[in-house]
C-alpha positions as CSV (number, residue, x, y, z in Angstrom):
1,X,-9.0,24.8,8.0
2,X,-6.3,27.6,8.6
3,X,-3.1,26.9,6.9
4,X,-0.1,28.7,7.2
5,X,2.0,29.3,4.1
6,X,5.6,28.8,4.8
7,X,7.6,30.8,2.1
8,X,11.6,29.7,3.3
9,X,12.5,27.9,0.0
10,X,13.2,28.8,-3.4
11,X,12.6,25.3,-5.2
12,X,10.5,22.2,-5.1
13,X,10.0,20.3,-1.7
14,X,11.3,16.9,-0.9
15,X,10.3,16.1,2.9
16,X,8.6,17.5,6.0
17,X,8.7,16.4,9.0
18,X,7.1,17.2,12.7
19,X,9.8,16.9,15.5
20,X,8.4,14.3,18.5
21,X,7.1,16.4,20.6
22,X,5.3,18.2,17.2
23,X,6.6,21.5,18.0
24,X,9.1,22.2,15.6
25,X,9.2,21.6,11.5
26,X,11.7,20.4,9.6
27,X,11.9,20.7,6.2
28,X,13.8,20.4,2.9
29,X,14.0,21.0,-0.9
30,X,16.1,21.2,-3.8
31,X,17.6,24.4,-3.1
32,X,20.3,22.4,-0.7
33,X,19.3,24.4,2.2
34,X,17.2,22.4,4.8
35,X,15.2,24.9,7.3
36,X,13.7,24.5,10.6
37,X,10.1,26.3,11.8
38,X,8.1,27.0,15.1
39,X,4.8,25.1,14.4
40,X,2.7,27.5,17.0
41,X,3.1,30.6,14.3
42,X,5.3,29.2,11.3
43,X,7.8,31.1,12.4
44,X,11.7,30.1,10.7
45,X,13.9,29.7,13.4
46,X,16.8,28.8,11.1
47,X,18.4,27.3,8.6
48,X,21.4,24.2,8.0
49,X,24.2,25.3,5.7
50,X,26.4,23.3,4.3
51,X,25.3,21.0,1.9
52,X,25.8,21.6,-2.5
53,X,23.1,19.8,-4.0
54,X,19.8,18.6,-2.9
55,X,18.5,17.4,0.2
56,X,16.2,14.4,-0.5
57,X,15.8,13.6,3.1
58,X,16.1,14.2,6.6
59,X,15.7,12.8,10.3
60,X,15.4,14.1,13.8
61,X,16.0,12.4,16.8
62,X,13.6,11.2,19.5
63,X,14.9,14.5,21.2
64,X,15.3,16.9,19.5
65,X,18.7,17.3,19.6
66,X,20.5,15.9,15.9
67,X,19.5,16.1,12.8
68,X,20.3,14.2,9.8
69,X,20.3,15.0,6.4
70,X,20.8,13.1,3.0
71,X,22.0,15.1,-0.4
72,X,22.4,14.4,-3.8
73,X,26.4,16.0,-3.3
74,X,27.2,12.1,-1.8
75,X,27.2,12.8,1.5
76,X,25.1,12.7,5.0
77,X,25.5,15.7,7.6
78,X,25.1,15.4,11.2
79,X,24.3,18.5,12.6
80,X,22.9,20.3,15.8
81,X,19.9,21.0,15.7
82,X,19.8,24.4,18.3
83,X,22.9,25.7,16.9
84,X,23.0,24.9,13.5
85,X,26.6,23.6,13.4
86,X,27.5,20.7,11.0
87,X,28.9,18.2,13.7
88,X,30.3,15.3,11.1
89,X,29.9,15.0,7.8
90,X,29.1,10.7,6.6
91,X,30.7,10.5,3.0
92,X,29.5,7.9,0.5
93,X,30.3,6.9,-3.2
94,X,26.8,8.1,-5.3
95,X,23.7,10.5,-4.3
96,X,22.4,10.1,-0.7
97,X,18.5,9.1,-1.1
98,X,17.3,8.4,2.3
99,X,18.5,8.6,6.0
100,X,16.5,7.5,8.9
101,X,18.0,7.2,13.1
102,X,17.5,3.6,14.7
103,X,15.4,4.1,17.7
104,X,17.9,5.0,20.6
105,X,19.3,7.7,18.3
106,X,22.7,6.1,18.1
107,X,23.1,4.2,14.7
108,X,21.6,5.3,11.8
109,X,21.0,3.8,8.2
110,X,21.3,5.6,4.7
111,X,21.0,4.5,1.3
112,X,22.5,5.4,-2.1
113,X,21.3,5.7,-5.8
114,X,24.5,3.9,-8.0
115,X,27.0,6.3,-9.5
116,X,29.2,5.8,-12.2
117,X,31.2,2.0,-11.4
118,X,29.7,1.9,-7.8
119,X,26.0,0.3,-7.3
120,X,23.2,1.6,-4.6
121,X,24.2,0.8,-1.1
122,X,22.0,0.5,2.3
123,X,25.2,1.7,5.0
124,X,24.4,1.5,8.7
125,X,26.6,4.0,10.6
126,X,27.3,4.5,14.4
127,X,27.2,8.1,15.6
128,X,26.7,7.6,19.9
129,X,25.4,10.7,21.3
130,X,28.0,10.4,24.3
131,X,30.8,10.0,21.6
132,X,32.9,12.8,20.7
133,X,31.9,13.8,16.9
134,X,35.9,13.7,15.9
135,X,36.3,10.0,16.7
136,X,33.3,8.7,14.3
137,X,33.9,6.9,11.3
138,X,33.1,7.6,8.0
139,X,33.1,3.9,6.9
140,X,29.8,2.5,7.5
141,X,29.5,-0.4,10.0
142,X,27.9,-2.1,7.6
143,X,27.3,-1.6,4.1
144,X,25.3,-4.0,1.6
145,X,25.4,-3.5,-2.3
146,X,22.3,-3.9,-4.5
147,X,23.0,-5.5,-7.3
148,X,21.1,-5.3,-10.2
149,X,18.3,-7.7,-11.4
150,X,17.8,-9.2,-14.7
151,X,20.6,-6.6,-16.2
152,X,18.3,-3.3,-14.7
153,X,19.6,-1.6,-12.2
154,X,17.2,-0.9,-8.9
155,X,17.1,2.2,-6.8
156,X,16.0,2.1,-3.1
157,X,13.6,5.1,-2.5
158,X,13.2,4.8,1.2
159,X,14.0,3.4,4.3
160,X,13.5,2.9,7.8
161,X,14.0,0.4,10.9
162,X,11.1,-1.8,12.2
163,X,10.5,-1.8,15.9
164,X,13.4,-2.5,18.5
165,X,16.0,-2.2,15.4
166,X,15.2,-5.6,14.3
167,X,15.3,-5.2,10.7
168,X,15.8,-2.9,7.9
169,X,12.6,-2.0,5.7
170,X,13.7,-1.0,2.7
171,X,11.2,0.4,-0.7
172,X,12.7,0.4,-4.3
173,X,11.5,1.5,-7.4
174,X,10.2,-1.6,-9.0
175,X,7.1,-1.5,-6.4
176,X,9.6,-4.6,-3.9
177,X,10.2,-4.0,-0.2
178,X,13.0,-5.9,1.1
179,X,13.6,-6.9,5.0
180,X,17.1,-6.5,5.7
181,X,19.3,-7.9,8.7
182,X,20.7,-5.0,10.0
183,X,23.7,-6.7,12.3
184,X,24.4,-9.3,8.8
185,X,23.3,-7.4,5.9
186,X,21.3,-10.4,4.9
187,X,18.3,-10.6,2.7
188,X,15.5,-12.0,4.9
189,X,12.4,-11.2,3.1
190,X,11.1,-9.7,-0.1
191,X,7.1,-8.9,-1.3
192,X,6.5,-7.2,-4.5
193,X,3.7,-4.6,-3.2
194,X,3.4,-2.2,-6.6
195,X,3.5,-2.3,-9.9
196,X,5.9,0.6,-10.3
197,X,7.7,3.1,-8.3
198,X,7.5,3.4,-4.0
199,X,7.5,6.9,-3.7
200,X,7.6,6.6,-0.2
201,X,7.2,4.5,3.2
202,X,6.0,5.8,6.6
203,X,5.4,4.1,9.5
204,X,2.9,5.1,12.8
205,X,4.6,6.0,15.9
206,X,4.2,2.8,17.4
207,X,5.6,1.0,13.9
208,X,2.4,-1.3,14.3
209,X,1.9,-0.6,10.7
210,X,3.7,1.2,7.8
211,X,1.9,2.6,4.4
212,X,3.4,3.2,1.4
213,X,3.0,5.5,-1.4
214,X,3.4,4.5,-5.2
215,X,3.6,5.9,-8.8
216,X,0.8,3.0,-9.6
217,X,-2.2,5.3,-8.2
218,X,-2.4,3.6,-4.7
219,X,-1.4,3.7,-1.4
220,X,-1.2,0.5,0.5
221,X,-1.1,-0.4,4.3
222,X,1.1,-3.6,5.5
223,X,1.5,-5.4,9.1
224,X,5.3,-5.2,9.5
225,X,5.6,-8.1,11.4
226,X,4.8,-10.9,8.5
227,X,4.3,-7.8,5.5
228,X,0.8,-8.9,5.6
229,X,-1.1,-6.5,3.1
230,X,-3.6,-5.1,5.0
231,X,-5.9,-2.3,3.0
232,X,-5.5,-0.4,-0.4
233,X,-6.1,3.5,-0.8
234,X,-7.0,3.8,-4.6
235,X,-6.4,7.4,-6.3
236,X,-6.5,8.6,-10.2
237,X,-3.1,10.0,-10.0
238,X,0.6,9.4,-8.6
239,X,0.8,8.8,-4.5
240,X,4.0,11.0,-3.4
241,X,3.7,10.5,-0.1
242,X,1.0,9.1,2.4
243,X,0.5,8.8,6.3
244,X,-0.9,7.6,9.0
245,X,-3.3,9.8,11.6
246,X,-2.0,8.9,15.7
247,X,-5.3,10.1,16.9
248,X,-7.8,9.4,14.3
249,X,-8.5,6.1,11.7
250,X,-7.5,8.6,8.6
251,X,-5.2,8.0,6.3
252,X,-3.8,11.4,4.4
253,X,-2.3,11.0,0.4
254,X,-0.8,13.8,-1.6
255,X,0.3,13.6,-5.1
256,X,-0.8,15.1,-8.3
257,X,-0.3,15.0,-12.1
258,X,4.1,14.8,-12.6
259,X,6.1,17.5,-12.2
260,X,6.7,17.5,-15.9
261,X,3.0,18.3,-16.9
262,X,2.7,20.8,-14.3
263,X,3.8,23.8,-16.4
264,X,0.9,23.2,-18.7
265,X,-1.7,22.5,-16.2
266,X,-4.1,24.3,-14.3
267,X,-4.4,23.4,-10.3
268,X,-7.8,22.0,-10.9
269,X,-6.6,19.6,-13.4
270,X,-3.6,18.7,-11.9
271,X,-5.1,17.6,-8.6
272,X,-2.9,18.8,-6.2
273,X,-4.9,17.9,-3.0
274,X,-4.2,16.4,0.2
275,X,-7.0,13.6,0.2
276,X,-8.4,12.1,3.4
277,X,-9.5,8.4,3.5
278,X,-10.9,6.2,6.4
279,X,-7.9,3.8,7.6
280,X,-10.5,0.8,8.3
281,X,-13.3,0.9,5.1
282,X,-10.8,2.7,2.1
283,X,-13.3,5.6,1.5
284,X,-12.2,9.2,1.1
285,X,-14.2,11.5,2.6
286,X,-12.6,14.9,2.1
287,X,-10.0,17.0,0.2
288,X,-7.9,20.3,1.1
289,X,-6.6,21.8,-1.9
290,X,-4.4,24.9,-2.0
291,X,-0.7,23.5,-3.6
292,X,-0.1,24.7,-7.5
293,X,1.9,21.6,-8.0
294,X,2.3,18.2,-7.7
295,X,2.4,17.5,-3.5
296,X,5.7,15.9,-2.8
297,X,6.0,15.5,1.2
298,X,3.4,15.3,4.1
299,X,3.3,14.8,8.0
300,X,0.9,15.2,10.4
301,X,1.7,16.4,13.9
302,X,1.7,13.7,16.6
303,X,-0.9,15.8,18.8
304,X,-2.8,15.2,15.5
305,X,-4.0,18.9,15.4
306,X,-2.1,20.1,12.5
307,X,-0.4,18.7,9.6
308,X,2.3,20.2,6.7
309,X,2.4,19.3,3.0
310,X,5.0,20.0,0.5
311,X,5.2,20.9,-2.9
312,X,6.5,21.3,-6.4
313,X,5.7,24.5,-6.4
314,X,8.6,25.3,-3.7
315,X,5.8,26.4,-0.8
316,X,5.2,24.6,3.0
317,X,1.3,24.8,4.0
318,X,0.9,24.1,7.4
319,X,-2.8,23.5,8.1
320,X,-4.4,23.4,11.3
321,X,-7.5,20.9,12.0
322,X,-11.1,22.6,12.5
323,X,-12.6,21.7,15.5
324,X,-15.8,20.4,13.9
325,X,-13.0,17.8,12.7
326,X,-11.2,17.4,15.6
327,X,-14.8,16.8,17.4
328,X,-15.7,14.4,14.5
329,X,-16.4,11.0,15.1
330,X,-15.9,8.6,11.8
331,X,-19.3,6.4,11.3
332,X,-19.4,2.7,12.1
333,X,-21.2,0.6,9.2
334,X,-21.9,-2.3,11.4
335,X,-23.5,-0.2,14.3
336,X,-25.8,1.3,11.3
337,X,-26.8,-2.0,10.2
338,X,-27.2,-3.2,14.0
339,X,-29.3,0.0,15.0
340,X,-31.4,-0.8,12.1
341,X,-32.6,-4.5,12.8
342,X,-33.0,-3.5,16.2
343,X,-35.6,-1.0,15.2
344,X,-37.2,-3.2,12.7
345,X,-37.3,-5.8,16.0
346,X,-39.1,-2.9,18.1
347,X,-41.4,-2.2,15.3
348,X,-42.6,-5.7,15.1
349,X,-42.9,-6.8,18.6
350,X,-45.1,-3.4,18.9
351,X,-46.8,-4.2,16.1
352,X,-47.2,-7.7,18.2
353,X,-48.7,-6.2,21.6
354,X,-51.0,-3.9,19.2
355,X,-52.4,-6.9,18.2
């Protein structure tokens, strides 16, 4: 597999993420500057400056054309994606977590850790792409507090919108996802899916299924419509982040030993490899290693020839897919099993006319 190491940022990675089309890279760290690359040569085209702490996460839209961007210095930037030009800047009261654009590209959700008297808050803003920049509004359209439970308080960790905008799917860090109204703000439905911290929570293109990524070893894949749990990808360390192939039944997980540890442990130890597992039977069947820390962020392109992952140790590797496994085709127990009674059928009815 021939990766390309992208060397743009100075401190640990938070998120990556492939454009649409899967011709562009986004990607962000903790050194508050969020940069975008060509994926044909890893090229960095440029760079979004502006914000003064770090930039947990980010969002493009269905074109190409605005990017979001969550920080820990309370706010969310709008900005132009070809130019590089901050358009608005969304204010809130505690650290920005997680931003994610509704499909249509013209609402958009965030959510907020709790900071000093004020709790975490989902906000939904408007930001119309026909809409002149100057005339949004920094209050939310709708905002819902999280209050705490049984005295603790509980961070979200991740968000994003089910198909047609109908709800808001939101992960904590006490292992719930929630199901959110996102015209109300009501509560419509809660699972507890892990026993401690969602790392993360992707969805496939066609939001047909979502898998999340957890702090309790595993990775876990859910039917959004009824949050049906569907299969379980079981690890011996932390799940980061996790997602789902378009063009092949593979699942990818990255992780490793915590960032804390790493200082004191070698790369072999640590386990800081992007696994592969089969979506349908939950085995893995192959690693790429390469990262010197804990792996943070991962995408894979939608063309499904490439994929980036992003680490503690501050560097981008964008890999590109062999063609023996582009060309390979994943083995069907059943089929096995059928071929082989067949033959044992043959055998005997030969065995039959011998006689």
């Amino acid at each position: 597999m021939r990766p390309y190491l992208l060397q743009g940022h100075e401190r640990p990675i938070t998120t990556v993420q492939f454009n649409h089309d899967g011709d562009l890279l986004f990607t962000a760290s903790k050194d508050l500057v969020p940069s975008v690359w060509r994926v044909e040569n890893g090229e960095r085209l440029g760079t979004y400056n502006g914000h003064k702490g770090t930039v947990w996460d980010l969002d493009c839209d269905r074109f190409t054309k605005r990017l979001l961007t969550a920080s820990a210095d309370t706010s969310c930037r709008l900005w132009d994606v070809r130019t590089g030009e901050c358009i608005f800047v969304f204010n809130h009261k505690g650290p920005v977590r997680g931003v994610a654009w509704a499909e249509g590209s013209q609402m958009f959700v965030t959510i907020s850790d709790p900071f000093v008297d004020h709790p975490a808050k989902i906000c939904v803003f408007d930001a119309p792409e026909d809409q002149d920049p100057s005339t949004y509004t920094d209050p939310p359209r709708l905002e819902i507090e999280l209050p705490k439970i049984n005295g603790k308080v509980v961070k979200p960790t991740h968000v994003h919108w089910t198909a047609l905008n109908e709800d808001l799917l939101v992960a904590f860090d006490n292992g719930q996802i929630r199901l959110y109204d996102p015209e109300t703000g009501d509560l419509k439905e809660e699972i507890t899916a892990h026993e401690k911290k969602i790392n993360r929570l992707r969805f496939n293109r066609e939001k047909t299924l979502f898998i999340t990524s957890s702090a309790d070893f595993t990775s876990k894949l859910y039917d959004p419509v009824d949050l049906k749990h569907l299969k379980t990808y079981r690890t011996d360390r932390p799940v980061n982040d996790a997602v789902i192939s378009e063009q092949k039944d593979h699942i990818l997980l990255g992780g490793g030993q915590e960032a804390m540890s790493v200082t004191t442990t070698s790369g072999k130890v640590g386990k800081f490899e992007t696994r592969f597992f089969n979506l349908v039977y939950e085995d893995e069947f192959g690693i790429v290693k390469g990262h010197f820390g804990p792996i943070n962020a991962l995408d894979i392109n939608p063309n499904g020839r490439s994929y980036a992952s992003g680490a503690e140790d501050g560097y981008v590797r964008l890999h590109f897919f062999d063609k023996d496994y582009l060309e390979k085709k994943d083995p069907v127990p059943e089929e096995d099993e059928a071929d082989e009674d067949l033959d044992v059928e043959d055998e005997e009815e030969e065995e039959k006319a011998a006689e």
